[in-house]
C-alpha positions as CSV (number, residue, x, y, z in Angstrom):
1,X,0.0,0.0,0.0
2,X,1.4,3.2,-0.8
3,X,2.4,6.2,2.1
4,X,-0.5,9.0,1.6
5,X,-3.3,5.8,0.5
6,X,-2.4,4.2,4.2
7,X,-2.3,7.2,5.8
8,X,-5.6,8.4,4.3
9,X,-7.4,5.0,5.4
10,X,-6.0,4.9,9.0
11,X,-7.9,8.2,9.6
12,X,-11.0,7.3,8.1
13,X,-10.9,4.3,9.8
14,X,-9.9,5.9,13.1
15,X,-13.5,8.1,12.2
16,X,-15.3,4.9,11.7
17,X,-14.3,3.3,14.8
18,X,-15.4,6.6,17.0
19,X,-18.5,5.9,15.4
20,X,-18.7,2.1,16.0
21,X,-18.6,1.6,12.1
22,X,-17.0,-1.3,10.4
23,X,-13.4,-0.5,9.1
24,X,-12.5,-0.2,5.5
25,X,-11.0,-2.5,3.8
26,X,-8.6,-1.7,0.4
27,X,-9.6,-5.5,-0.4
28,X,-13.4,-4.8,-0.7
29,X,-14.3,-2.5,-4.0
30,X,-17.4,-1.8,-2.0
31,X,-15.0,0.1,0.6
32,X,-12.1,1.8,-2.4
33,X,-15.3,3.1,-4.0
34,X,-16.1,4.4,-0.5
35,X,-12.9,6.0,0.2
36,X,-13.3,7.8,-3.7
37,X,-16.2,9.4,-2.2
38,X,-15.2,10.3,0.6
39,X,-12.4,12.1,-1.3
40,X,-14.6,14.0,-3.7
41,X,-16.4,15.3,-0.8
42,X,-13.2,16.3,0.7
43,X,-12.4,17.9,-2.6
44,X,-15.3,19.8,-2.9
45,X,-14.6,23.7,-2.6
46,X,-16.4,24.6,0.3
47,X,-14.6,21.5,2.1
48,X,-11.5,22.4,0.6
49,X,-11.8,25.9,1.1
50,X,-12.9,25.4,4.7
51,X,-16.0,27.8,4.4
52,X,-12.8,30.8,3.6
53,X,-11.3,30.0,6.7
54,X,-8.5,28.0,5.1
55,X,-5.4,29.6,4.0
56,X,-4.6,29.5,0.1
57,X,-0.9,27.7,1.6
58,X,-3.5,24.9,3.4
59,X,-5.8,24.8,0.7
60,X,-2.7,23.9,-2.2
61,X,-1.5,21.5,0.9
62,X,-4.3,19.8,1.5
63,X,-5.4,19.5,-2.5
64,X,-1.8,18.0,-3.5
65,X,-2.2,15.3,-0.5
66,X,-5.9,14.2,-1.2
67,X,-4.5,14.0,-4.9
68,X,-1.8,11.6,-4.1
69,X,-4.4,9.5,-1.8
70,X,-6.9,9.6,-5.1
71,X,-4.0,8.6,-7.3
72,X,-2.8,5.8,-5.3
73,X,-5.8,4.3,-4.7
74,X,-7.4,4.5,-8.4
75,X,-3.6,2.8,-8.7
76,X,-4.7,0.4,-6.9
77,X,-8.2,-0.1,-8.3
78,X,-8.5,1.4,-11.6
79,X,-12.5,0.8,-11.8
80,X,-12.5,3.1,-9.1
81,X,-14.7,6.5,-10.1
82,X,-13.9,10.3,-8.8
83,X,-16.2,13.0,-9.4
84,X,-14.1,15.6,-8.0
85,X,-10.5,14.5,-8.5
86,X,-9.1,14.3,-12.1
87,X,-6.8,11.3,-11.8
């Protein structure tokens, strides 16, 4: 598994554990499909953006690393569909 893909699934699955939700799974397409979206949404501007109360610096930051997380994973499974991110 690559760096920013592991790194992006430990906290969503630290989220889904607070929340007494199964973990995600890369082997399950269900759950990489899940991730994409969750990604998209994380892309959207007004997520991205933080409402304006993100910094252009954090916004760049934070774009490049969900990028690297949607690259790896449609890597990983290239079936895998993004609405937001144009990998």
């Amino acid at each position: 598994m690559s760096k920013h893909l592991e790194q992006y699934l430990e906290q969503k699955n630290k989220w889904q554990k607070f929340f007494n939700y199964r973990p995600l799974s890369l082997d399950n397409q269900q759950d990489r499909q899940a991730l994409a979206r969750g990604i998209d949404g994380a892309l959207s501007p007004e997520n991205l953006h933080q409402d304006g109360e993100a910094s252009l610096a954090d916004v760049r930051r934070e774009y490049k690393r969900l990028m690297a997380v949607a690259k790896e994973l449609k890597a990983l499974d290239p079936t895998i569909e993004f609405m937001e991110a144009d990998v």
